[in-house]
N, C-alpha and C positions, 0 to 999 in steps of 0.2 A: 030643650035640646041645645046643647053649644058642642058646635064643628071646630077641632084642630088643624089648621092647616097651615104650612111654611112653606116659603119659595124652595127651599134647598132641603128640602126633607122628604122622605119616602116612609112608609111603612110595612113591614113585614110580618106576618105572624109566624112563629116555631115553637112548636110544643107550647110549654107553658109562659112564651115567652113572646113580645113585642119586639122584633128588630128594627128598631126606628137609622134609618140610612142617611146620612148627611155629606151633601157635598159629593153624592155618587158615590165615593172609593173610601169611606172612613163613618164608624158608625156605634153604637153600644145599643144594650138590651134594656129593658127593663121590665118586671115581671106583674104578669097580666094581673096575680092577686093583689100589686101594689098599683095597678091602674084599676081593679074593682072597688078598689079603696075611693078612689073618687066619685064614682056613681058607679051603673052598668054602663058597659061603651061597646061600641062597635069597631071594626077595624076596615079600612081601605086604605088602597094603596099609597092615595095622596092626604089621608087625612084619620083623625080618630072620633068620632060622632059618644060624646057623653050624655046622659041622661043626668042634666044638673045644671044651674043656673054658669051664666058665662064667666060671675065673679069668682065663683065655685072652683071652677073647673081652669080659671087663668092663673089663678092664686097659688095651687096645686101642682098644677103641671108645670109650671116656671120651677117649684123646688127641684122638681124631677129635671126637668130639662139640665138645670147646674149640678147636680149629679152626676147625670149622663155625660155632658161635657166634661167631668172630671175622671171618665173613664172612658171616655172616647179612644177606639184606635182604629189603623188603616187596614187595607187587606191582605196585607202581611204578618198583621196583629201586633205591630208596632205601638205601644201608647206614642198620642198624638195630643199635641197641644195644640189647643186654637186659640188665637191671637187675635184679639178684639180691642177695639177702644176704650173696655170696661176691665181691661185682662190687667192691665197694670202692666205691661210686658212693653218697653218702648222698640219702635223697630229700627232705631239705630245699632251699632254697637257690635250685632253679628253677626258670621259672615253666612251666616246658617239660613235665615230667613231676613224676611222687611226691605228694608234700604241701604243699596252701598255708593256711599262718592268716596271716586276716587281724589278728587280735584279738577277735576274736567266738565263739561258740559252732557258726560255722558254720566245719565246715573241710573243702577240697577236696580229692578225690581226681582225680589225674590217673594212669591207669592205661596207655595210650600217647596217639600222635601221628598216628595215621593216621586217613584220613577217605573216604569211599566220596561226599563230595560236591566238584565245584570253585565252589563261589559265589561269586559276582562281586563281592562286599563282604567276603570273609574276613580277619578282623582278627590272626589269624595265620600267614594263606596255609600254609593247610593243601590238600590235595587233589591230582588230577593233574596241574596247573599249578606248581605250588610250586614256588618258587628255593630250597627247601633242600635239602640234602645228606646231611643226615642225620637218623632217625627215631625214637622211643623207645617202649619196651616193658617194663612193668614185674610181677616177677615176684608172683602175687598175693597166697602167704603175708607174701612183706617187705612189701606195702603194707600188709596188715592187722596186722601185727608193731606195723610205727613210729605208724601211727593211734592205735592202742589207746592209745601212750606220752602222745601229746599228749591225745586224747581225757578222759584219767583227770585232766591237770592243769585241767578247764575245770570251773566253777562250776553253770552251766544244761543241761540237756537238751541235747546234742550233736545236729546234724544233718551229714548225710554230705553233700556236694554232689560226684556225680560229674560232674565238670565236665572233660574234658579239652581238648587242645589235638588235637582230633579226631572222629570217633564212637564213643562208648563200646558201643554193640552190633557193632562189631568187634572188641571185646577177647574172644576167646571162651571165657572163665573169670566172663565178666560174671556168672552169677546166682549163680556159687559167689562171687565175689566181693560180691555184694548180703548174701547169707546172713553168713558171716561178719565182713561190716563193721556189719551190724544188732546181732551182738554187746555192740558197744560203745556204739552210738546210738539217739537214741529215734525220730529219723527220717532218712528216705534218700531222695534226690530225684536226680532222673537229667537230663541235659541231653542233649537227641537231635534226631537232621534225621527220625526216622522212619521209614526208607526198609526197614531190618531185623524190624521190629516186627510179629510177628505174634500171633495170637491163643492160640496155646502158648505162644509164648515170653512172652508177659503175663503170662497164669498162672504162668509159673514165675517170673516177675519178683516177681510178688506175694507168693506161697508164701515167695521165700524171704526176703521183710521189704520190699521197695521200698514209699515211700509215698507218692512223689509220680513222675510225668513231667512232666517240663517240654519240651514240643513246638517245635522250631523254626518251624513254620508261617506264613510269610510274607503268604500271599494267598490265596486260592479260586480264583483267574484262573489255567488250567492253563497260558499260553502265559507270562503275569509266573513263574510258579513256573519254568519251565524256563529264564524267562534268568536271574533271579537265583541258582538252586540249580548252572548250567552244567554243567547235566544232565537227562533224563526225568523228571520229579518227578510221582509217582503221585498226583493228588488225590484222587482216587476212592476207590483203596485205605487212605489215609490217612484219612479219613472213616470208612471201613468200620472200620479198627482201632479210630479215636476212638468211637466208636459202642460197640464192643465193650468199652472201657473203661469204660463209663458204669456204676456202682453197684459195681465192681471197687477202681480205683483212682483216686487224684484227679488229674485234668490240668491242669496250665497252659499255657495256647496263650499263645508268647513272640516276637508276631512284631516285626520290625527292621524301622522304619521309613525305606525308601530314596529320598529324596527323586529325583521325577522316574521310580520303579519302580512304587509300592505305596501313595503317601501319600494316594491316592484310593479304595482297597478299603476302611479304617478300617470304613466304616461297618458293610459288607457281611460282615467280620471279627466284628464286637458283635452281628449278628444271628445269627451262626450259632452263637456262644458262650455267649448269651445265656444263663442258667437251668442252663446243664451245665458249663461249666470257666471256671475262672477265666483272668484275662486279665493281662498284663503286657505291655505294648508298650516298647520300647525305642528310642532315637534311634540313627541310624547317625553313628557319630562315624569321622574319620581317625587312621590310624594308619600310622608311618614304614614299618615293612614287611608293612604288611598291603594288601590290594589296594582300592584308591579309585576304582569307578568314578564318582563323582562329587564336588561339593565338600559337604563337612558344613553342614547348618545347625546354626541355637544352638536352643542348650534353650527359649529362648523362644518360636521358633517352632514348637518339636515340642508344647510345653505346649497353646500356642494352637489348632496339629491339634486334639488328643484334649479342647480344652475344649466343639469344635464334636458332640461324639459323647456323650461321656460321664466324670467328675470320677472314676469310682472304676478307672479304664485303667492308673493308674500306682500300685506296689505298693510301700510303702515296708518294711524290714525289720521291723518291728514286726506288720506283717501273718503274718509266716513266723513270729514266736517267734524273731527274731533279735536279742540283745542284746550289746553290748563283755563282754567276759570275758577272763578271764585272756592276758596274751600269752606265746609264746615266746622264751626269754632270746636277745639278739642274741649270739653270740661275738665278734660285732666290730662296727665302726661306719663310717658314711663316713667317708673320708678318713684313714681306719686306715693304717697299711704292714704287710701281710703275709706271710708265705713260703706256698704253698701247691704243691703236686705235679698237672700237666698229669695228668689222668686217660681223657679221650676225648673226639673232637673233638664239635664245638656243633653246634646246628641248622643254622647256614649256612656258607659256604665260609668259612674262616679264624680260622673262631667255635673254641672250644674249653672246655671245660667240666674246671675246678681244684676240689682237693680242700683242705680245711682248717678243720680242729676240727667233723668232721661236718657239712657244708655245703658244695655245689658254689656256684661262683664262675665266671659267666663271661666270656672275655675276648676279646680278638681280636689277632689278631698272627702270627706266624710258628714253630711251636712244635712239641716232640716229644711224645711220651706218653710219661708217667715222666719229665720234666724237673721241677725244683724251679725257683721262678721268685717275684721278688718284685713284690708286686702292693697296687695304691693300690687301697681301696676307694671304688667312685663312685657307688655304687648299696647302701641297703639295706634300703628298705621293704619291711615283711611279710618278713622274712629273705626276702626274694629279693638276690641277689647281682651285683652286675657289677662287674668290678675294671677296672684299664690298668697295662699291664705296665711295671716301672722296670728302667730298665736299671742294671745294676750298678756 
């Protein structure tokens, strides 16, 4: 008899079929006559019990499992890439997942791409709406592996900013993940809608190093919360946690200011803020594929908002202990010519994500996985990458 069992795996039986669950919110089938094929097995929840020696059944089930990960998706039924040490996928390069420096002491972690909110301003069209195609997930030893590399080339105090292209209280390694990225930084700040947040899971946010939340919190008006979040957005509850936060942990209430939604709460925002968390308000700016329900104002009329309320609303980096610092060496530049290897498709239909000199590069066109392909670079701020493909 040899027992299957993973930290991050669950198992499901449906019809003829194993729903093996990974990572909580992302997961693929595999069909029971192709795990009879291994011996007779049994099914529980946390594990698969075979009648077959352990070499057997390790041998086996490793094909299956790279399979399964080859058709992994999330529960939106997004294909979803996981991004491992063994993935060949470096997590420099995009702004989608992994690692972003800006040049500063502060450097982002992006650990996936999923999001449990559809807000009506998402400047990444993230959520159940989303026109993309595909999702990312990143394995949490390699994020804390590559962090560390860059982390040790910076001069100042390191801050973590887990800032993904998502909600990071769906990544469900987040507090082992806090623990271990605290390792390397002096502090850790977390970007959230909230919606996960409970009074456990704070404490274990705490415990294991987090030292800041930075709160998506838009409005107090629970009917503005539910159009802009396009979804039930619990205010109450939110409150309750923020509450529970108090003398704990420090918060930043970070609301987005949506012209013609919310530019009217301001006030009511400062009163409720007042004396317990700090405040950073933001302008809602447009973006090509992010979702626009309205038209952007300029900074000078967001400035004039909050001059009506209150001077100290807007938080410039020097407020966090945020200074320029060391950058990361570019491997290449715009308008470079390089060759790079199609490694697995992009965010959106036709998008595709290249490999070359440890840094994804992405591109759009018509492409295979494992093609070699020569590529103009057109894009390379903050080693983020985007090339256009030359034809030969």
């Amino acid at each position: 008899m040899t027992i299957v069992a993973f930290q991050d795996f669950k198992f499901k039986e449906e019809d003829n079929k194993v729903k093996c669950v990974f990572m909580k919110h992302y997961f693929f089938y595999v069909e029971k006559e192709t795990l009879a094929k291994i011996s007779a097995f049994k099914i529980d929840e946390d594990s698969l019990e075979f009648d077959a020696s352990q070499k057997t059944v390790t041998n086996k089930f490793n094909r299956l499992l790279k399979i399964g990960f080859s058709n992994l998706i999330n529960v939106f039924g997004n294909k979803t890439i996981y991004i491992h040490r063994d993935s060949s996928i470096p997590l420099l390069g995009s702004n989608e997942f992994g690692i972003v420096d800006r040049g500063t002491n502060l450097i982002e972690v992006k650990p996936l791409s999923l999001c449990n909110l559809d807000c009506i301003y998402c400047s990444v069209d993230a959520g159940k709406s989303s026109k993309k195609k595909t999702d990312f997930l990143v394995e949490p030893s390699y994020l804390v592996e590559e962090f560390q590399k860059i982390a040790s080339l910076k001069k100042n105090p390191v801050e973590v900013s887990i800032n993904p292209q998502g909600e990071p209280l769906m990544y469900s390694r987040i507090v082992e993940l806090v623990k271990e990225l605290k390792k390397h930084a002096q502090t850790i700040s977390m970007n959230t809608n909230g919606l996960l947040l409970t009074e456990k899971l704070i404490d274990k946010l705490v415990e294991a190093g987090l030292s800041r939340i930075n709160l998506s919190l838009n409005t107090l008006n629970k009917e503005t919360a539910d159009k802009l979040s396009g979804a039930v957005y619990p205010i109450d509850r939110i409150k309750k946690v923020l509450g529970y936060c108090e003398g704990k942990i420090e918060v930043l209430i970070a609301p987005l200011i949506v012209p013609g939604y919310n530019d009217s709460d301001i006030k009511e925002m400062v009163e409720f803020c007042k004396g317990k968390y700090r405040m950073g308000f933001q302008n809602f700016l447009s973006y090509k594929k992010g979702r626009n329900p309205v038209k952007a104002k300029s900074m000078d009329w967001f400035f004039k908002l909050l001059r009506k309320h209150e001077s100290e609303l807007v938080n410039s980096a020097e407020d966090y202990n945020i200074f320029d610092d060391t950058k990361i060496p570019k491997p290449f530049k715009k308008r470079q010519m390089i060759e790079a290897t199609v490694i697995c498709p992009g965010k959106y239909s036709g998008e595709f994500i290249c490999v070359a000199q440890n840094r994804c590069i992405v591109v759009s066109g018509n492409l295979n996985i494992g093609e070699r392909i020569k590529i103009r670079i057109i894009r390379d701020k903050h080693n983020i990458f985007k090339g256009l493909i030359q034809k030969s």
